[in-house]
mmCIF file as gemmi writes it, N, C-alpha and C atoms, coordinates in Angstrom:
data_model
loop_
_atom_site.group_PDB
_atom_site.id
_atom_site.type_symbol
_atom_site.label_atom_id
_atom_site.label_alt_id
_atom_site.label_comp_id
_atom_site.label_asym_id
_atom_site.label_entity_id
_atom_site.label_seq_id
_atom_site.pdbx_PDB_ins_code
_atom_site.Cartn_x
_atom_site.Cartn_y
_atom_site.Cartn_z
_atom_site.occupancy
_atom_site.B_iso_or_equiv
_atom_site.pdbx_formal_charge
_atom_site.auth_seq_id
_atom_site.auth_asym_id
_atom_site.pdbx_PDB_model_num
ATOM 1 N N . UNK Axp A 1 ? 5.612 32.781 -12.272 1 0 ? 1 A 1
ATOM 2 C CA . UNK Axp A 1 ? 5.727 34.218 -12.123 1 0 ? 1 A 1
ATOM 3 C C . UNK Axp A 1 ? 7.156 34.514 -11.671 1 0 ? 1 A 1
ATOM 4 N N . UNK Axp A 2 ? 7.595 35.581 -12.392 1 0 ? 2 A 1
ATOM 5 C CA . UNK Axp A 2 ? 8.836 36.531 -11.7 1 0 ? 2 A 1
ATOM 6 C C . UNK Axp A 2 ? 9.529 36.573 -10.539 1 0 ? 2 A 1
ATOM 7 N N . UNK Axp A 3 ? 10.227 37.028 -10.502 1 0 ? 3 A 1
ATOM 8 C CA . UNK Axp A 3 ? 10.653 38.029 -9.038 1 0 ? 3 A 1
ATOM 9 C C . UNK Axp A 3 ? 9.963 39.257 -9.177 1 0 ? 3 A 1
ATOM 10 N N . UNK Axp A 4 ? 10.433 39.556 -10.492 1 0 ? 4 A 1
ATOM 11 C CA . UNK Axp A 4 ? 9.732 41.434 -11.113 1 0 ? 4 A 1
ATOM 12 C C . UNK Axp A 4 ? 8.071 41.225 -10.92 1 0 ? 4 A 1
ATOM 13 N N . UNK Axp A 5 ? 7.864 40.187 -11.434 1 0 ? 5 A 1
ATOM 14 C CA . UNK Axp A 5 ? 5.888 40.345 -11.089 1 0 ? 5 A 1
ATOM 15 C C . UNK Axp A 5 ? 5.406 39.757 -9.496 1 0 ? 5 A 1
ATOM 16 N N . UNK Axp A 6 ? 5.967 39.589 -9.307 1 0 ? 6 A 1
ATOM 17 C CA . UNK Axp A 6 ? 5.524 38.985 -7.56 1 0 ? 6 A 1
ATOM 18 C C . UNK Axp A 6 ? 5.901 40.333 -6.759 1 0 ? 6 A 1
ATOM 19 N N . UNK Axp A 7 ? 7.128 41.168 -7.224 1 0 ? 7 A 1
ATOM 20 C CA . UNK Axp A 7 ? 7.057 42.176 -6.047 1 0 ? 7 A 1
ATOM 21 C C . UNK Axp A 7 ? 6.292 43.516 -6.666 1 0 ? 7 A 1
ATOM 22 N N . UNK Axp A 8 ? 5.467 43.684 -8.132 1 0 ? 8 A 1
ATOM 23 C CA . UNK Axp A 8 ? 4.76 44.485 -8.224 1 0 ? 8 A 1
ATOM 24 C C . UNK Axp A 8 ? 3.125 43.831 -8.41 1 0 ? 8 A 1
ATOM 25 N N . UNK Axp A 9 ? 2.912 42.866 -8.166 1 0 ? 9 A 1
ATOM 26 C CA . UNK Axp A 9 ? 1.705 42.174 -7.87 1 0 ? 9 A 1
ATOM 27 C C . UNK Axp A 9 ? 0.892 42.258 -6.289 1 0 ? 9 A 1
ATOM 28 N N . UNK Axp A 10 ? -0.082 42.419 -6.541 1 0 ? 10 A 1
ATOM 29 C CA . UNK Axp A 10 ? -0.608 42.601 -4.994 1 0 ? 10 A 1
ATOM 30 C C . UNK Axp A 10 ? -1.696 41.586 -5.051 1 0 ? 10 A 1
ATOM 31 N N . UNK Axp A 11 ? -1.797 40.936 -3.362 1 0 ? 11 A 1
ATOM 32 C CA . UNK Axp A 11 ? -1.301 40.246 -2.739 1 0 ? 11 A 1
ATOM 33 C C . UNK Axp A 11 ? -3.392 39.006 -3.69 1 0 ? 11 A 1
ATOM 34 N N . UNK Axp A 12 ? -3.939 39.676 -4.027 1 0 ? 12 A 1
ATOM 35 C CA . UNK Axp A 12 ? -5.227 38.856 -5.005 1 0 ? 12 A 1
ATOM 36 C C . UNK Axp A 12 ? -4.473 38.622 -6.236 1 0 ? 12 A 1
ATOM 37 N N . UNK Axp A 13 ? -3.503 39.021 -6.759 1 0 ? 13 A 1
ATOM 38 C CA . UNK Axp A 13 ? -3.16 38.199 -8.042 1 0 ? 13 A 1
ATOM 39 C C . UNK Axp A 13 ? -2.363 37.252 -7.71 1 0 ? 13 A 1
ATOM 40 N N . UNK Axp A 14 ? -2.049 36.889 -6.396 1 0 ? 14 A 1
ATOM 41 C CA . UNK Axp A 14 ? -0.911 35.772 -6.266 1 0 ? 14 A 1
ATOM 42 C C . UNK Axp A 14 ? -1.706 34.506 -5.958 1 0 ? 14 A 1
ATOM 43 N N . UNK Axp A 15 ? -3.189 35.03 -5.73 1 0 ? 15 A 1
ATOM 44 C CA . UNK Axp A 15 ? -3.817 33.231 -5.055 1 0 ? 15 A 1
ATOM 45 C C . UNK Axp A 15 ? -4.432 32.903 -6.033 1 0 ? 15 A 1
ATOM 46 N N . UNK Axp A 16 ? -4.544 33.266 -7.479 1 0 ? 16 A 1
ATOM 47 C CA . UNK Axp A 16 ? -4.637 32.111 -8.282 1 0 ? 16 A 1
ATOM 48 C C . UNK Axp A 16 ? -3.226 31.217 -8.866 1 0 ? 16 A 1
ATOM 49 N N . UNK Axp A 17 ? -2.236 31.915 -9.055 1 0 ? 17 A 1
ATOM 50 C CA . UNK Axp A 17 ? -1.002 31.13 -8.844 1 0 ? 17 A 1
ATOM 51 C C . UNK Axp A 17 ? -0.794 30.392 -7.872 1 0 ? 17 A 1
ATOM 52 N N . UNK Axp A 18 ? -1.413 30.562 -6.445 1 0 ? 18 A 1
ATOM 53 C CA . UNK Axp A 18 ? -0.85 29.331 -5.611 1 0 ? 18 A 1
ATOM 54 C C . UNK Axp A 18 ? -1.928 28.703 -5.554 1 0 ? 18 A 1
ATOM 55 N N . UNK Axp A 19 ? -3.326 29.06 -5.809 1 0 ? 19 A 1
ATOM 56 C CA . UNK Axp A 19 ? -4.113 27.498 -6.168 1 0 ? 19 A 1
ATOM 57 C C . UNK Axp A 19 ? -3.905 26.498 -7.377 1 0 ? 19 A 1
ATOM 58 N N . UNK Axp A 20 ? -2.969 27.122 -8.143 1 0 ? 20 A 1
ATOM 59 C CA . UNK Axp A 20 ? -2.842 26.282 -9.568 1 0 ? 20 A 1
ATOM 60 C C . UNK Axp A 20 ? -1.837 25.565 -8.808 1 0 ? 20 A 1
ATOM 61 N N . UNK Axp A 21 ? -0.704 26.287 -7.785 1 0 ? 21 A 1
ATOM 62 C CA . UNK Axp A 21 ? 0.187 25.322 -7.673 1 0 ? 21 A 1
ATOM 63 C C . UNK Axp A 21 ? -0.547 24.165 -6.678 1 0 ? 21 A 1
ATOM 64 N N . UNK Axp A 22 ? -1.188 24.692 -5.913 1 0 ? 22 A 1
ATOM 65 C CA . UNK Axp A 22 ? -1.583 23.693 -4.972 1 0 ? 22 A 1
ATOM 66 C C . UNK Axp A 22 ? -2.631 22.414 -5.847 1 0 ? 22 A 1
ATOM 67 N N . UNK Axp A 23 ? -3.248 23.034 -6.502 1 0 ? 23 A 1
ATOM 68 C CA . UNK Axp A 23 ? -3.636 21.829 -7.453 1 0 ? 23 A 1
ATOM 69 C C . UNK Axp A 23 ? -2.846 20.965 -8.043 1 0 ? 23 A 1
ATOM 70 N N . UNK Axp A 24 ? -1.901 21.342 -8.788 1 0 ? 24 A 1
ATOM 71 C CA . UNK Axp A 24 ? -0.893 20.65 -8.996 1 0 ? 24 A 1
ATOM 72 C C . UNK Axp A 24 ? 0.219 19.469 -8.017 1 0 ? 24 A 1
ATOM 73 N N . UNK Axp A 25 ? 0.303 20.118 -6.857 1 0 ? 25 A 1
ATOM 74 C CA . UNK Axp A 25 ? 1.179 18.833 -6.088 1 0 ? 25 A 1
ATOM 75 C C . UNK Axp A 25 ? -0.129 18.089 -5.258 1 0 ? 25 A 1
ATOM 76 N N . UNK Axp A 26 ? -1.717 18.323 -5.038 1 0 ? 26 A 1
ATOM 77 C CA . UNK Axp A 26 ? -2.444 17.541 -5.138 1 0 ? 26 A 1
ATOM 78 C C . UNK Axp A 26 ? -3.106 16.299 -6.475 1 0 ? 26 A 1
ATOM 79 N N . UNK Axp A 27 ? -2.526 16.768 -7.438 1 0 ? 27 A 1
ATOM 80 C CA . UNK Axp A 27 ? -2.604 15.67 -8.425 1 0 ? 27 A 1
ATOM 81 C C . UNK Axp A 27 ? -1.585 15.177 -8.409 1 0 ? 27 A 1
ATOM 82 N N . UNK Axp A 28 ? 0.003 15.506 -7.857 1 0 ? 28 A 1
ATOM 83 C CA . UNK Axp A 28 ? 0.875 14.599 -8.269 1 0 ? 28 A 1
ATOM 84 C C . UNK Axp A 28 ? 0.857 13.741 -6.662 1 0 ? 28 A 1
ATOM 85 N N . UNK Axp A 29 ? 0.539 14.174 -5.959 1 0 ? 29 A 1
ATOM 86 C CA . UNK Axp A 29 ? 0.132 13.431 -4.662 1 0 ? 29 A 1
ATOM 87 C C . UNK Axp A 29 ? -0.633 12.247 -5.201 1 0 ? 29 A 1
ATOM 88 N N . UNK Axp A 30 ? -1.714 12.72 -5.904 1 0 ? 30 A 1
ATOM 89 C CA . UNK Axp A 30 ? -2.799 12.068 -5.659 1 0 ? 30 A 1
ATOM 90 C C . UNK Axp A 30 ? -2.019 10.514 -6.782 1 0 ? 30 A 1
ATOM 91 N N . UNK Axp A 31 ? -1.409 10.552 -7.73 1 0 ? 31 A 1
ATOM 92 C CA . UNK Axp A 31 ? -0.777 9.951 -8.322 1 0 ? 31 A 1
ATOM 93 C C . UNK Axp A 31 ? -0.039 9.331 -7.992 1 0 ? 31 A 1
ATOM 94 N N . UNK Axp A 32 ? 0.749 9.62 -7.08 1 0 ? 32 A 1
ATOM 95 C CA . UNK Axp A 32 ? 2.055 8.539 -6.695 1 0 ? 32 A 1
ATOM 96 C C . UNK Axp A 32 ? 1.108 7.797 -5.582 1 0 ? 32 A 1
ATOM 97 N N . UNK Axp A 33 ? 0.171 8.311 -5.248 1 0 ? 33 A 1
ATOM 98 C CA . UNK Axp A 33 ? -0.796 7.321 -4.236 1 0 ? 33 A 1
ATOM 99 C C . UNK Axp A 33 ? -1.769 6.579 -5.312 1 0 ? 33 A 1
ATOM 100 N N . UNK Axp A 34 ? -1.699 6.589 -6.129 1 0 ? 34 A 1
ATOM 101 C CA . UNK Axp A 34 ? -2.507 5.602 -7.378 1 0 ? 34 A 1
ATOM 102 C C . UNK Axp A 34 ? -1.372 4.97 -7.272 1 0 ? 34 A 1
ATOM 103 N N . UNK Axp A 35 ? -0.066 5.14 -8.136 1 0 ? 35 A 1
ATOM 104 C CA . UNK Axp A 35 ? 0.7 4.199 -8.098 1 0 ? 35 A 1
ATOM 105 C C . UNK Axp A 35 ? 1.262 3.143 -7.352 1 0 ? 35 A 1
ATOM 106 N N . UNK Axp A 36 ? 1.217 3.7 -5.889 1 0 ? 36 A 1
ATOM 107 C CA . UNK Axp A 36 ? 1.429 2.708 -4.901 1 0 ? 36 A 1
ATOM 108 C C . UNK Axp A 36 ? 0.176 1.911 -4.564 1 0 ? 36 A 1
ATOM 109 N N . UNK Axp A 37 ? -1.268 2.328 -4.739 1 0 ? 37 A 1
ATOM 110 C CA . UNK Axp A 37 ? -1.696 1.224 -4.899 1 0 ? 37 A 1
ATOM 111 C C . UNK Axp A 37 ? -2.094 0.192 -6.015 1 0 ? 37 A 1
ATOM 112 N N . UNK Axp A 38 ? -1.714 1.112 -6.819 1 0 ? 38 A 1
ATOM 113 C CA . UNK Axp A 38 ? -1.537 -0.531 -8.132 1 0 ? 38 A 1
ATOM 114 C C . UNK Axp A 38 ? -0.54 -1.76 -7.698 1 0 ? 38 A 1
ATOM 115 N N . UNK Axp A 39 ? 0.479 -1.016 -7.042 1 0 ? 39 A 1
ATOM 116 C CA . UNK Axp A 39 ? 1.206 -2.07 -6.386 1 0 ? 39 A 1
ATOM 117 C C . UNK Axp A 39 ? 0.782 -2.849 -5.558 1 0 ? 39 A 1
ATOM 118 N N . UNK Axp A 40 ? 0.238 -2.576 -4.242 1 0 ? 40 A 1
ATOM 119 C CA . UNK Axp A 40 ? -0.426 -3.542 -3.724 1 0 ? 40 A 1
ATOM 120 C C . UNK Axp A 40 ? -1.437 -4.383 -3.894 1 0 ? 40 A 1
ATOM 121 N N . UNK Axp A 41 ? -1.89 -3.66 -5.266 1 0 ? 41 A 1
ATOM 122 C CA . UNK Axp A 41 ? -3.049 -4.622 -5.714 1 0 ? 41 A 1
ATOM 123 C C . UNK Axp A 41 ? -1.889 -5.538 -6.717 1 0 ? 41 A 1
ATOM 124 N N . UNK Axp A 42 ? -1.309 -5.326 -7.213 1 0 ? 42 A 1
ATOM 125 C CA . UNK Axp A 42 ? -0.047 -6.919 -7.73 1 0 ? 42 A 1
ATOM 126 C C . UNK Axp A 42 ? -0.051 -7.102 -6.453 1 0 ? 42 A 1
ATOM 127 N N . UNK Axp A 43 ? 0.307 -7.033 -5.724 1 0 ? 43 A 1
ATOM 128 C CA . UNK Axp A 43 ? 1.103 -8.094 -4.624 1 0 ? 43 A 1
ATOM 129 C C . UNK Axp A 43 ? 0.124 -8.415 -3.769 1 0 ? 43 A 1
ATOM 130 N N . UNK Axp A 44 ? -1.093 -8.497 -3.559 1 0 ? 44 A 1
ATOM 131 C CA . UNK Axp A 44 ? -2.534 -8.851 -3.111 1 0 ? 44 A 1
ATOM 132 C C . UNK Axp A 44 ? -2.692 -9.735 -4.284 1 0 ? 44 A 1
ATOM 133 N N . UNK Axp A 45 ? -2.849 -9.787 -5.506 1 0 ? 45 A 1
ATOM 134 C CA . UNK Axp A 45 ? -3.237 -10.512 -6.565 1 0 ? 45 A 1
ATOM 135 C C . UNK Axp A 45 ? -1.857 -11.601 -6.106 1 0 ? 45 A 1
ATOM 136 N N . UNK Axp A 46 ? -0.808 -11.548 -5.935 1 0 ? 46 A 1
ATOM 137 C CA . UNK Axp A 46 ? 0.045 -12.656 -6.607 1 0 ? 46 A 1
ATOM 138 C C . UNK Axp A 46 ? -0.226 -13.629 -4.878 1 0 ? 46 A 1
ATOM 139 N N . UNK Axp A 47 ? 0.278 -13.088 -3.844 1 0 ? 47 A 1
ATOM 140 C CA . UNK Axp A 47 ? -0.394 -13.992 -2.445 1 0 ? 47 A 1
ATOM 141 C C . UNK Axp A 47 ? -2.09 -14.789 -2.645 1 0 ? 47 A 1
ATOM 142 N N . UNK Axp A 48 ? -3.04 -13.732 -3.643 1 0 ? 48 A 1
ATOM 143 C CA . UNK Axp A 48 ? -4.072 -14.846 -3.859 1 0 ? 48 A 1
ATOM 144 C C . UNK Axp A 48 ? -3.901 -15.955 -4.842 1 0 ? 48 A 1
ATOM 145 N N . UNK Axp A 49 ? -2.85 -15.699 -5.31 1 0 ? 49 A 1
ATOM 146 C CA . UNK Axp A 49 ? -2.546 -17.106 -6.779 1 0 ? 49 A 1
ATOM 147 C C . UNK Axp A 49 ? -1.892 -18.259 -5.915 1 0 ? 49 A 1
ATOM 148 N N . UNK Axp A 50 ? -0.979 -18.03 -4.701 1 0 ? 50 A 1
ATOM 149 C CA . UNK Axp A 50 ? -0.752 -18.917 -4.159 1 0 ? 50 A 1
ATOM 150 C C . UNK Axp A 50 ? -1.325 -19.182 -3.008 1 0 ? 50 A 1
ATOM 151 N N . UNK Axp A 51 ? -0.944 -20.623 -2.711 1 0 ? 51 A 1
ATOM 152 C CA . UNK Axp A 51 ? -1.923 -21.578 -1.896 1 0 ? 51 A 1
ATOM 153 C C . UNK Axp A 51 ? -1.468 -21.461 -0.462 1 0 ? 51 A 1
ATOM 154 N N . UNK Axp A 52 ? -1.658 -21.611 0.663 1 0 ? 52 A 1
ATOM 155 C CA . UNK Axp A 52 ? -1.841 -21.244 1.956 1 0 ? 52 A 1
ATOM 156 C C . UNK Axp A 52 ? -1.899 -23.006 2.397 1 0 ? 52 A 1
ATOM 157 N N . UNK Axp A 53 ? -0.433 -23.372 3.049 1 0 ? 53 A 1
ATOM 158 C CA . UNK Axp A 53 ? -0.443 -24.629 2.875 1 0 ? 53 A 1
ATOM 159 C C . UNK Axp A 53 ? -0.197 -24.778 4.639 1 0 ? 53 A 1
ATOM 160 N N . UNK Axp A 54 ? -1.381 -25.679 5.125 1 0 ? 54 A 1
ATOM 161 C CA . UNK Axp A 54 ? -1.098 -25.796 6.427 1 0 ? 54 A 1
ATOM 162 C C . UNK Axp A 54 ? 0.078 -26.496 7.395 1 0 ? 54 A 1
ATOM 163 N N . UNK Axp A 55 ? 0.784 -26.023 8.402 1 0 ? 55 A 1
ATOM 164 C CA . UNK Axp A 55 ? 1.952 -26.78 9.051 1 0 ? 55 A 1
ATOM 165 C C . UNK Axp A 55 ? 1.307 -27.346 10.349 1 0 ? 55 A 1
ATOM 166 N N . UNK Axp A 56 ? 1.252 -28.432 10.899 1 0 ? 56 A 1
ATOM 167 C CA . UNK Axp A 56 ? 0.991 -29.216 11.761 1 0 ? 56 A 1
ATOM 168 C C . UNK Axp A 56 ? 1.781 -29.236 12.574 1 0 ? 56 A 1
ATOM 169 N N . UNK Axp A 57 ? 1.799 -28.54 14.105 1 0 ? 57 A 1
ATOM 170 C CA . UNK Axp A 57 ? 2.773 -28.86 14.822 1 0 ? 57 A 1
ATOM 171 C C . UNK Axp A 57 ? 2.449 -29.826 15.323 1 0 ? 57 A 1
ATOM 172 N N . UNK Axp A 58 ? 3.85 -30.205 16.123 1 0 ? 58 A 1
ATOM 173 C CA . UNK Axp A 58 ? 4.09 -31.123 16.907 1 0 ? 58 A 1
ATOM 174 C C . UNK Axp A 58 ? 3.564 -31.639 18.297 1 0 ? 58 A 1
ATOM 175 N N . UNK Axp A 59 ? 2.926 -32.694 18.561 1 0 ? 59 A 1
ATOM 176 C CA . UNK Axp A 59 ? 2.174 -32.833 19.683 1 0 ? 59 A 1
ATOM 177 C C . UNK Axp A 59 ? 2.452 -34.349 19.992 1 0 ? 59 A 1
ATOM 178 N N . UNK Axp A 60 ? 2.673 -34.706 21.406 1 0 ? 60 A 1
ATOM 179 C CA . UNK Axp A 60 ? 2.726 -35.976 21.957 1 0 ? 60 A 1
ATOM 180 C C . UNK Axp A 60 ? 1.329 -36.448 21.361 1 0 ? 60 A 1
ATOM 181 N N . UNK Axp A 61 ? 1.189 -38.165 21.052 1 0 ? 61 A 1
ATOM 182 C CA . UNK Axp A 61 ? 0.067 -38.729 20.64 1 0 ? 61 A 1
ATOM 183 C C . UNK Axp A 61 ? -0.958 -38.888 22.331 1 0 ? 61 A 1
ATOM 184 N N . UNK Axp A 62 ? -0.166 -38.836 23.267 1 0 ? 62 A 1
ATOM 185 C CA . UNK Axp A 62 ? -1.208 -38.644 24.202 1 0 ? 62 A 1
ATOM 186 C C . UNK Axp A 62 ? -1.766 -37.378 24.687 1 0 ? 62 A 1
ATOM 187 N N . UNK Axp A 63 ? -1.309 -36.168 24.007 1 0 ? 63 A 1
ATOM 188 C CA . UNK Axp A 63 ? -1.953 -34.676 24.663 1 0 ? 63 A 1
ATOM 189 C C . UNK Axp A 63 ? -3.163 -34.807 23.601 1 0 ? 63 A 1
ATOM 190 N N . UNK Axp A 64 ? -2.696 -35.309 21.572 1 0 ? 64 A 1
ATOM 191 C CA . UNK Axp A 64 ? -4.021 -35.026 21.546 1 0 ? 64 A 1
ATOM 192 C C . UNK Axp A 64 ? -3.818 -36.573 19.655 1 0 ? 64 A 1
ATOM 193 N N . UNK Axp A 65 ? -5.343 -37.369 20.752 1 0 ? 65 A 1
ATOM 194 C CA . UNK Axp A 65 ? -5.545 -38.531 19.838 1 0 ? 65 A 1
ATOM 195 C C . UNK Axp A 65 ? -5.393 -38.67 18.323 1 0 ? 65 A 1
ATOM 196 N N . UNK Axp A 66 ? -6.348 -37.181 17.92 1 0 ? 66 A 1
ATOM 197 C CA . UNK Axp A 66 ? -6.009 -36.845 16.544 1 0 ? 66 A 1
ATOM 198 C C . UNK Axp A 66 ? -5.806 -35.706 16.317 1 0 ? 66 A 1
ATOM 199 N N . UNK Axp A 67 ? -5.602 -35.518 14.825 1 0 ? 67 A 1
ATOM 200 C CA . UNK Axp A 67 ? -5.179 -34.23 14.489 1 0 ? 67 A 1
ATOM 201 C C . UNK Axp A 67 ? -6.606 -33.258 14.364 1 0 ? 67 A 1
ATOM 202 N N . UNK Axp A 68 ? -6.21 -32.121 13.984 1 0 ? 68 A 1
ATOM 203 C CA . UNK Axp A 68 ? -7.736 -31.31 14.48 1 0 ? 68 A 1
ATOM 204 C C . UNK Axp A 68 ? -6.824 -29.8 13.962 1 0 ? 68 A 1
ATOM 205 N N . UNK Axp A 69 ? -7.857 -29.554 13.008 1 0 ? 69 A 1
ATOM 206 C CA . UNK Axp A 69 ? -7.587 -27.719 12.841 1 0 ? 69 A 1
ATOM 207 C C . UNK Axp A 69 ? -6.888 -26.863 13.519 1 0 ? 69 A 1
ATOM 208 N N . UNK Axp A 70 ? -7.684 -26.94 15.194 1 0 ? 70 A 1
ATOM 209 C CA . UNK Axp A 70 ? -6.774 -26.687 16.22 1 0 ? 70 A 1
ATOM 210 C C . UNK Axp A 70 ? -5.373 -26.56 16.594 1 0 ? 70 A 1
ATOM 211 N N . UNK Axp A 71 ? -4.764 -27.641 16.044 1 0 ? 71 A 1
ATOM 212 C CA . UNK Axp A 71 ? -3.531 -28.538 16.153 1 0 ? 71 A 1
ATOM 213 C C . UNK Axp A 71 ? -2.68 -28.032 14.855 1 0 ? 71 A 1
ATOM 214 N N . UNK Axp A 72 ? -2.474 -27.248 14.026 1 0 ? 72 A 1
ATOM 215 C CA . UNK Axp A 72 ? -2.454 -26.628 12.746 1 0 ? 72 A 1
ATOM 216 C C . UNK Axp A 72 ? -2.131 -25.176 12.762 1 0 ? 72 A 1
ATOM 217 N N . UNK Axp A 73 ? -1.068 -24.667 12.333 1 0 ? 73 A 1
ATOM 218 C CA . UNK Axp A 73 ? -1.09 -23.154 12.118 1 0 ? 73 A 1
ATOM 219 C C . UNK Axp A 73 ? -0.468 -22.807 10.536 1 0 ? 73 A 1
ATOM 220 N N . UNK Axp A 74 ? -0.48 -21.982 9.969 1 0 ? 74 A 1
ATOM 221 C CA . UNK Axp A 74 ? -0.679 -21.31 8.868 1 0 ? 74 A 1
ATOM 222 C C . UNK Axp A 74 ? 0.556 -20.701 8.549 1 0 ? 74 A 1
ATOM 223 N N . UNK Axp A 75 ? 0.959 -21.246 7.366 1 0 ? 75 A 1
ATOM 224 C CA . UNK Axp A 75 ? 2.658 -20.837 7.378 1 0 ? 75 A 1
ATOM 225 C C . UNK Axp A 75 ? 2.609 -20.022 5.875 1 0 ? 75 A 1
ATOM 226 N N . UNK Axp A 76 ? 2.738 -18.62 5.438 1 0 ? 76 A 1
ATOM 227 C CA . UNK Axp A 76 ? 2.513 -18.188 4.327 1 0 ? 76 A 1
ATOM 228 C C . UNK Axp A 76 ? 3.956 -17.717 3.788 1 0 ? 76 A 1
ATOM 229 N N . UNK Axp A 77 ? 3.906 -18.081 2.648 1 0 ? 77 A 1
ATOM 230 C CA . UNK Axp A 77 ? 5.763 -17.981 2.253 1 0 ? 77 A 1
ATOM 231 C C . UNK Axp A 77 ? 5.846 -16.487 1.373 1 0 ? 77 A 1
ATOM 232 N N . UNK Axp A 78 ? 6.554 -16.144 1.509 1 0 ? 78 A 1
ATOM 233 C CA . UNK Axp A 78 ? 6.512 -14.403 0.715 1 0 ? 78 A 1
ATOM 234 C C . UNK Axp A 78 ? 6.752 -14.875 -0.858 1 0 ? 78 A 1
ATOM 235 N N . UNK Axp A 79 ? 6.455 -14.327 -1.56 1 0 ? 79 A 1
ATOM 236 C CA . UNK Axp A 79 ? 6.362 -14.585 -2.998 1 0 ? 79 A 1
ATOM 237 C C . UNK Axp A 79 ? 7.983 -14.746 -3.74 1 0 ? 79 A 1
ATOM 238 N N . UNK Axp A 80 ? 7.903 -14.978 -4.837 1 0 ? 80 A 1
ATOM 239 C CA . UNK Axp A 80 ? 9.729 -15.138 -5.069 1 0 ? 80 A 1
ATOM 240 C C . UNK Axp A 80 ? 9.359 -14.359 -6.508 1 0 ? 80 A 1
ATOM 241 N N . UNK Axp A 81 ? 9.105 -13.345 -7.037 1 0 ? 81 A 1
ATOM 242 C CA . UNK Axp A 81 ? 8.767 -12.964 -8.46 1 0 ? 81 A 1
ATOM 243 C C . UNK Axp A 81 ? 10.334 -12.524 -9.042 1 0 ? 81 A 1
């Protein structure tokens, strides 16, 4: 709409123009929030393709006899695409 039709328009013909607009930057909202999560679903998909390879720290053989899960922490490497 105008300048010329907005200042001879009263004030019920303007709220279907601003619900069309407001519909509008709620679909493009709603879109760039689809798009960002397609992304995280790649980058959720590519961390599940790789393997989760355990690092064993370091421990005197007398604090602990053997090794044990416990004894183990989880070292995840960021992807290289």
């Amino acid at each position: 709409m105008d300048d010329s039709k907005a200042e001879s328009a009263n004030p019920t013909e303007l709220v279907p123009d601003l619900s069309e607009i407001a519909a509008q930057c709620a679909a493009s909202n709603l879109l760039d929030f689809a798009t960002q999560l397609a992304g995280l679903a790649e980058d959720l998909k590519a961390l599940a393709a790789r393997p989760i390879m355990p690092v064993p720290t370091l421990t005197t053989a007398d604090d602990q006899p053997e090794a044990s899960l416990s004894s183990m922490t989880l070292k995840i490497e960021p992807s290289r695409q």
